[in-house]
N, C-alpha and C positions, 0 to 999 in steps of 0.2 A: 624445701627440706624442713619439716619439723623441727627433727633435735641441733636446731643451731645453736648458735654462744648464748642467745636473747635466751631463750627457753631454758636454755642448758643452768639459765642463774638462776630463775624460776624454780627450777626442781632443786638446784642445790639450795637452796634456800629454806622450801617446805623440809626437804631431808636431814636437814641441820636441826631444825627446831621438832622435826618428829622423833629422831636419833640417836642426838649427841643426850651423850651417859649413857644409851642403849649397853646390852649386852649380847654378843653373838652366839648364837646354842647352836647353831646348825649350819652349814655350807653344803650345797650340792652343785653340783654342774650338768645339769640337761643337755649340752649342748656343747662342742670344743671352745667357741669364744661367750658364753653363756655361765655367770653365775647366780644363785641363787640364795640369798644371808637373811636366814631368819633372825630377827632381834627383837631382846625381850627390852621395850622401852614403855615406860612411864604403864605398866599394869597390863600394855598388850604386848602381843606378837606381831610383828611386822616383818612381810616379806617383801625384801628389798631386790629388785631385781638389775644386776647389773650385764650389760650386751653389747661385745664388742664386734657384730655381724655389718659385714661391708654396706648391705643396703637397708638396717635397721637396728642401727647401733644404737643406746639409748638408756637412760637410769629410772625408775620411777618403784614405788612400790606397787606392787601385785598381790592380787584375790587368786589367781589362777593357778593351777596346780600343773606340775609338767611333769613327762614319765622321766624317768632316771634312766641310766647304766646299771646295767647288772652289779658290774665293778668301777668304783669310780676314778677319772683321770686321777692323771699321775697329779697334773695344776690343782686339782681338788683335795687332793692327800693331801699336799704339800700346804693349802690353804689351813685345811684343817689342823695341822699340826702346828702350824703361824697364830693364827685367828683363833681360834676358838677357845672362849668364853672370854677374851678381849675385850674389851669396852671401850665404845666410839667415840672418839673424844670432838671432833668434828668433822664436818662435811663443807667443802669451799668450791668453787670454782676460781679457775686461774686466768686472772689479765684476763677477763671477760670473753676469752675464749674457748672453744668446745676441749676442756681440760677438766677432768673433775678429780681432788683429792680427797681421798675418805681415810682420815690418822686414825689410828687403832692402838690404845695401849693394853699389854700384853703379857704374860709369862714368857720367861722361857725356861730350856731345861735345867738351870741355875735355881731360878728361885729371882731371879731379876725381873722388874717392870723394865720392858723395852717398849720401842714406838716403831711401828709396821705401817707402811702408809701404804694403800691400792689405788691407782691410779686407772682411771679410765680414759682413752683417748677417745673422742668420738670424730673421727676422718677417714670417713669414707669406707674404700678397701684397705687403707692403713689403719682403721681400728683397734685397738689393744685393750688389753686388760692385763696390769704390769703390777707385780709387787716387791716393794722398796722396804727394806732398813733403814735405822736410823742414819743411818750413814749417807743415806741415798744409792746404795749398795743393788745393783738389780736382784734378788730370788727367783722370781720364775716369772714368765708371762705366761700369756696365752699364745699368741703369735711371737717367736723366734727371727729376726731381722740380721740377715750376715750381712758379710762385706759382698758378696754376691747379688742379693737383694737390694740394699744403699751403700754408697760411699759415707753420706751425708751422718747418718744414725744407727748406729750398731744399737739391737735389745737382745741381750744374753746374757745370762747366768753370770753372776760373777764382776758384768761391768758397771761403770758409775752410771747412773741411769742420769739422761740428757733430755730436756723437754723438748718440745718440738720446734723447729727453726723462728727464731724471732721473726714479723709480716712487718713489724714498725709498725701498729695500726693502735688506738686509743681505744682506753678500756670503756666502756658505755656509763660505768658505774660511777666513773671519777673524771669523765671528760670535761673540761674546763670549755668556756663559752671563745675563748679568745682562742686557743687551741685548735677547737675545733673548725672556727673560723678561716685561718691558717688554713689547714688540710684542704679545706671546699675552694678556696682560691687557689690555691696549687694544682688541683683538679682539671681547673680552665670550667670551658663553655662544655658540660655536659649534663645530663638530666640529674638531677638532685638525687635519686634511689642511685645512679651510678656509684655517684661521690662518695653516699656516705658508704654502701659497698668497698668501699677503698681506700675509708679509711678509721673505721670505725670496726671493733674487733667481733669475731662472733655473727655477722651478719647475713643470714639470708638473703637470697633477692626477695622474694614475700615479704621480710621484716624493712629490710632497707624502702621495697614499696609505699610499706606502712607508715612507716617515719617521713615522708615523704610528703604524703596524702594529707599528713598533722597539717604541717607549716604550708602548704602550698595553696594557692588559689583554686579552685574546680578550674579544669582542662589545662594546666601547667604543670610543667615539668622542669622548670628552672625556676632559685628563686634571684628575684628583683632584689632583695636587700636579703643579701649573702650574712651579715652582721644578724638583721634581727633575725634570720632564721636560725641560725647558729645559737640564739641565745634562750630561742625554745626548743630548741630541741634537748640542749644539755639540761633542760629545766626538765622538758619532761623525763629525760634519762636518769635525772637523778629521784626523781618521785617514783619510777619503774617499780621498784620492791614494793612498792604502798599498792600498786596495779593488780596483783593478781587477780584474775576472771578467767577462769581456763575456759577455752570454747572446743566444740569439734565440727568442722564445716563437713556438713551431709552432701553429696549431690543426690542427683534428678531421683535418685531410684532409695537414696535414705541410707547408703553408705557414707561411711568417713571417707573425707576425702583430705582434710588435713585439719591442721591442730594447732590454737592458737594460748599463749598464755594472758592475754588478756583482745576482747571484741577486736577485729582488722575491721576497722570503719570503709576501709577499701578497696573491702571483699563485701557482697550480699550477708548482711546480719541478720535477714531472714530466715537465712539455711544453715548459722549459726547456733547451736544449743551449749548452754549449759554445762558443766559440770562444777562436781562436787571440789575438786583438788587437779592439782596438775599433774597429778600421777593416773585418780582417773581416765581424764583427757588422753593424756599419752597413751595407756592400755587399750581403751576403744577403739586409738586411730591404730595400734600398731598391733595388737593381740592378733587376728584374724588374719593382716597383713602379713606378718612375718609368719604365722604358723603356714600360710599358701606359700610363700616362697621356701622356705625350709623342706615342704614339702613337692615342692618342684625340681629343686635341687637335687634332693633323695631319690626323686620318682623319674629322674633325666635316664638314669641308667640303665632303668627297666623298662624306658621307655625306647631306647636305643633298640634294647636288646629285643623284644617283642617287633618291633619293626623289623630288624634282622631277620629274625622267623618269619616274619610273615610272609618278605621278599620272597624267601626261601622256598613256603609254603608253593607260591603264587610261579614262581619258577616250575617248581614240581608237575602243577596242576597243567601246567600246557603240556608237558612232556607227555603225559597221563593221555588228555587229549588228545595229543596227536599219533601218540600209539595206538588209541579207539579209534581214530580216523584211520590208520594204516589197516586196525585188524577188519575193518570194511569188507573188503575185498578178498574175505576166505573164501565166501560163495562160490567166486567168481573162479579161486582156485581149485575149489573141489569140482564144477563144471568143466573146468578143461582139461581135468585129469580123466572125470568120466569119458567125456567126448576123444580124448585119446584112445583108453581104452577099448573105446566102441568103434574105433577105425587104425585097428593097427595092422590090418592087412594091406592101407591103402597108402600109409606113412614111411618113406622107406628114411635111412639113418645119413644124416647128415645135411636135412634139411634145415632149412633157418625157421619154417613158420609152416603151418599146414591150416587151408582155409574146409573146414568142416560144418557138416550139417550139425545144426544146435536140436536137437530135441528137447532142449526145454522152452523152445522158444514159442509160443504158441502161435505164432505166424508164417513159422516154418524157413524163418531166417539162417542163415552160414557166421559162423565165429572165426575168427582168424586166431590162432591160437599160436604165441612164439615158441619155437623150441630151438633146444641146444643139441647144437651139430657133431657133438662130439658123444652124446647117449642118445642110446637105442629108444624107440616110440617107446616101449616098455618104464625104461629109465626114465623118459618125459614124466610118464603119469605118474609113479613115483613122485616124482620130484614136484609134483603141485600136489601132489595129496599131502606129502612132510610141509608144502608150504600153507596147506588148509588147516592142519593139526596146531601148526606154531601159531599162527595169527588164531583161532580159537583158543590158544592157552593162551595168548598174552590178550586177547580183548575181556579175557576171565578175569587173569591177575589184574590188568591195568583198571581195571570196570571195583576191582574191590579195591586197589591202592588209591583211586579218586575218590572214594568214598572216604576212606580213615584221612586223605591229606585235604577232604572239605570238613572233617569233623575237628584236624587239627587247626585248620583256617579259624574255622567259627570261634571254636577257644581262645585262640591269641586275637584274634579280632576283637571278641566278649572281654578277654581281660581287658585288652589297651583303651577300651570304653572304660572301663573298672577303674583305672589308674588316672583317667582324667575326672570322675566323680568324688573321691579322697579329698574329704579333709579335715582328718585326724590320721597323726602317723601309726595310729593302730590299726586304719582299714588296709592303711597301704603294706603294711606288715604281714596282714591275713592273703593278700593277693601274693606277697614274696614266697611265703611258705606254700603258696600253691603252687608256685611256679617251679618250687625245691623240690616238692612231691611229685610233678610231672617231668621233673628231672632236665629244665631249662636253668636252673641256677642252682649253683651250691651253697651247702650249709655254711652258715655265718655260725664260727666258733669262736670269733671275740668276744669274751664278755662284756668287754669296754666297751662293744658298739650296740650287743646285744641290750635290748629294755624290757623292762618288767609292762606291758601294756596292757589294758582289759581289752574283755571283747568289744566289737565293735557294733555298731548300733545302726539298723537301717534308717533313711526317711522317715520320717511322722506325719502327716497329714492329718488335717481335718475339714471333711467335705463340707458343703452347705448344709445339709441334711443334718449335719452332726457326725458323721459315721466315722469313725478312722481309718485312713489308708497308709499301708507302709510301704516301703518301697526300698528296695536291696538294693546294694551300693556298692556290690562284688560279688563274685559267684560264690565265695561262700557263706556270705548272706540271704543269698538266694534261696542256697537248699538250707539252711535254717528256718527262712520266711517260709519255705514252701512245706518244708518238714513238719514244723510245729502248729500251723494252719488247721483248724476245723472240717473238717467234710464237706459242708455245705458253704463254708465263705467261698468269697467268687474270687480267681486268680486269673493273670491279665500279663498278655506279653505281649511284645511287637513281632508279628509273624515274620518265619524266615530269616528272623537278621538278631545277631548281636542285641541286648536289650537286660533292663530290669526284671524281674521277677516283681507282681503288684497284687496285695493282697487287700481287700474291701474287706473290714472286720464285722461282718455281720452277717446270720447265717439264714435272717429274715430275708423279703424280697429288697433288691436293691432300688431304690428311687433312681430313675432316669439321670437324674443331674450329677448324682453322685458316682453312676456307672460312668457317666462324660469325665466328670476331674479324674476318675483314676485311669480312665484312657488316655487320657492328655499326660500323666505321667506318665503311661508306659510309653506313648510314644517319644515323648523328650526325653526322655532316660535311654534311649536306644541309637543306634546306628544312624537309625532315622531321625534322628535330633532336627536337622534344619529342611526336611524332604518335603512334599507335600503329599496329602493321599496314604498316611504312612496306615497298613492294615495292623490293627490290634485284635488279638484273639483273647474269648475269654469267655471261662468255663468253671464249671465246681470242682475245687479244689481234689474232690474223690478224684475226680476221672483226669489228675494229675499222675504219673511214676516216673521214676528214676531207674533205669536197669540198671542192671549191676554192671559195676566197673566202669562206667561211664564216667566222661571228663567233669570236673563240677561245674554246680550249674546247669547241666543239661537235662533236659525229660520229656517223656516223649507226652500226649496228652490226646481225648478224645472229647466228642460230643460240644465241639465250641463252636462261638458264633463270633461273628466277624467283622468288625466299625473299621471306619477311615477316618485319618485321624490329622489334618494342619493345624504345626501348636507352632506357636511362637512363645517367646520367653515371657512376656508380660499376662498369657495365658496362666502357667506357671504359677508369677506369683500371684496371680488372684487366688492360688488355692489357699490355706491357712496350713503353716509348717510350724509341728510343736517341735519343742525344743528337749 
């Protein structure tokens, strides 16, 4: 877990000395447990990001910019009318646990300096973001905690606001050698990262590893002199503030994979980089991270829901089918009405079946034809003619409702690809309002929830050759890409199935290698993502159309030719993706 206690004093530490005297100009809230306090300190602006999100809850300052609420929370009002242009008098972390306090002195509607402290919890799905008077008086959180919720700690309006249950564990910062000692012998016979896990405040398993790794011999996991370990470890915990070196561990592929406040010698410091500050560090590892789960969370529902339909779809489609298999057999009904007709001198009433010459049969074979005993041979023929007429009308209707419930399949199949390529909550935004236009979802009239978001922006590529390729990331990027495309650039789908829209920006001839990458996107951007053999069509952009009224995304296209296509994902990223 990155934002442990170890870390959590790291960041309050840079934030104190970046901060305090600061002034606050601005509070927004992106986010229900998400605030954002610009502050003017020491000649700059600083955007302080505080986040009380159950699996990336966190403090650091931020470059990044988020869309807002149309209108903002009520906790955001309430802030701003608290906070703002307050001045930060400091930043602490508490008992060396994931507690952060940030005191704020203040106006209020007197004319009095008061002191407003916000308090960050960072625990887990218990996360908070709580703001206290001087009194220690709760104002408002973010998350509201009844007696339903805990016995243990009520957070509401109005009550004394209570820290979080004392663990009995030692703060890292002020841990005494003999103390500490103590705790590791009470422990007993277990691995050193255990112990001090248990009793040392703040501690990750990662961190407790680390501290571990200091003092320990290579290939041990207990120490031999319980004393002298004890007496470097508090050494080095109390040098920890002099430590800062923030790192971000990359894996195999060059993603963060976590975030350290100074080199873990007991992890690969190979795959270890750098940065600047440990706000930084934290952004890189969590920026990208939390905006994909934020955006999973969001995109659960539509994802339900698109599944739903599909089912639905897919239910429909055999029924369709099996009506076209029944209307089969009209033929068969208009023949033995004929063949009645052509022997009703011979058929007398209230026979069960009459075995008749077929004359269509060109080997001059007998049909056995059943009838009802109760109407005249006349009334027979009748009655297989109304049953040739029905099964012709319904193999008509059903032959055109298979068709509109494969064109509705393709859409919700093309979106719910659309909805796993997102990631920016504005593309996923653009697929919502398509799905409100086709009249699967209703209009979102909160403003609260509603955001001000730009449009969104396909793929960017750049081939070997130089060329650039885009590549749409919803369907209505799609018909934008495909819209705004040149004549002669060359446009590129995955035949038959769900897929990207892929435009090659050049309207010279294509280099071979460069027609290959942007085939390998259309087929990994498709249905066909893990298939093999996947067919990619791909033609000049003219001999593209859109009929009218058609679902978006869709168009019908001529004059293409035709590649096969096994991509794997490391295909992919050999192409070069701008930014």
């Amino acid at each position: 877990m990155p934002m442990d206690g170890l870390t959590l004093g790291f960041v309050a530490r840079e934030l104190n000395s970046r901060l305090a005297g600061g002034r606050i100009d601005k509070i927004t809230q992106p986010e229900k447990d998400t605030l954002i306090l610009l502050i003017r300190s020491g000649n700059e602006n600083c955007r302080l990001l505080l986040c009380a999100s159950p699996n990336n809850a966190r403090c650091h300052l931020t470059a990044s910019t988020f869309p807002n609420p149309l209108e903002p929370p009520m906790f955001c009002m309430l802030l701003r009318k608290q906070l703002m242009g307050g001045h930060v008098l400091g930043i602490r972390q508490i008992g060396g646990d994931r507690v952060l306090h940030m005191d704020i002195d203040t106006v209020d509607e007197l004319g009095d300096h008061v002191l407003r402290r916000l308090i960050l919890e960072v625990m887990g799905r218990h996360s908070n973001l709580i703001l206290v008077d001087g009194e220690g008086r709760i104002l408002e959180a973010a998350r509201h905690v009844n007696q339903e919720m805990s016995r243990v700690r009520l957070i509401q309006p109005g009550l004394s606001y209570a820290p979080p249950p004392e663990q009995n564990k030692l703060d890292p910062m002020t841990v005494e050698p003999d103390a500490l000692e103590r705790r590791l012998l009470e422990a007993g016979d277990v691995p050193l990262a255990k112990a001090l896990g248990g009793c040392i405040a703040g501690l990750s398993n990662p961190a407790a590893k680390e501290l571990a790794y200091r003092v320990l011999s290579p290939g041990e996991d207990r120490a031999e002199d319980v004393r002298d370990a004890a007496k470097r470890l508090a050494d080095f915990l109390h040098r920890m503030a002099d430590a800062a070196d923030p790192q971000v561990l990359l894996d195999e592929q060059g993603d963060p994979e976590d975030v350290f406040p100074f080199p873990y010698l007991s992890r690969d410091v190979s795959r270890q980089v750098a940065e600047p500050s440990v706000s930084a560090a934290l952004e890189r590892y969590f920026g990208a991270r939390d905006r994909q789960d934020r955006l999973s969370q969001k995109s659960a529902s539509m994802v339900r829901l698109l599944k739903g339909h599909i089912e639905r779809c897919e239910k429909k489609l055999a029924l369709q089918e099996e009506e076209l298999a029944s209307a089969q057999r009209m033929e068969e009904y208009r023949i033995m009405g004929d063949l009645i007709n052509a022997n009703l001198w011979q058929i007398k009433k209230g026979q069960k079946q009459a075995e008749l010459s077929n004359f269509y049969d060109e080997q001059g074979g007998t049909l056995t034809v059943p009838l009802d005993i109760q109407l005249t041979p006349a009334q027979n023929a009748q009655r297989y003619f109304k049953k040739y007429q029905k099964a012709r009308s319904a193999r008509q209707t059903a032959a055109e409702q298979k068709e509109k419930t494969l064109q509705e399949l393709n859409y919700l199949e093309s979106t719910l690809l659309d909805v796993g390529k997102c990631v920016e909550e504005s593309e996923l935004e653009e697929i919502r309002q398509d799905l409100v236009r086709m009249g699967y979802m209703k209009k979102n009239t909160n403003r609260r929830q509603q955001r001000a978001l730009p449009q969104s922006k396909p793929y960017h590529y750049l081939s070997s050759d130089g060329i650039a390729i885009d590549v749409g990331k919803n369907s209505a990027q799609n018909d934008r890409l495909t819209a705004t495309a040149r004549p002669n650039e060359t446009w590129l789908h995955a035949k038959d199935m769900p897929g990207s829209h892929v435009i090659i920006r050049t309207e010279e001839e294509v280099p071979l290698q460069t027609l290959k990458e942007a085939a390998t996107l259309a087929a990994w951007y498709s249905k066909g993502q893990h298939s093999s053999s996947v067919p990619v069509d791909y033609t000049l952009r003219r001999y593209v159309k859109k009929p009218g009224g058609a679902a978006p995304g869709f168009v019908i296209y001529t004059n293409q030719h035709t590649v096969y296509m096994t991509v794997e994902e490391n295909d992919v990223r050999k192409i070069k993706e701008l930014q």
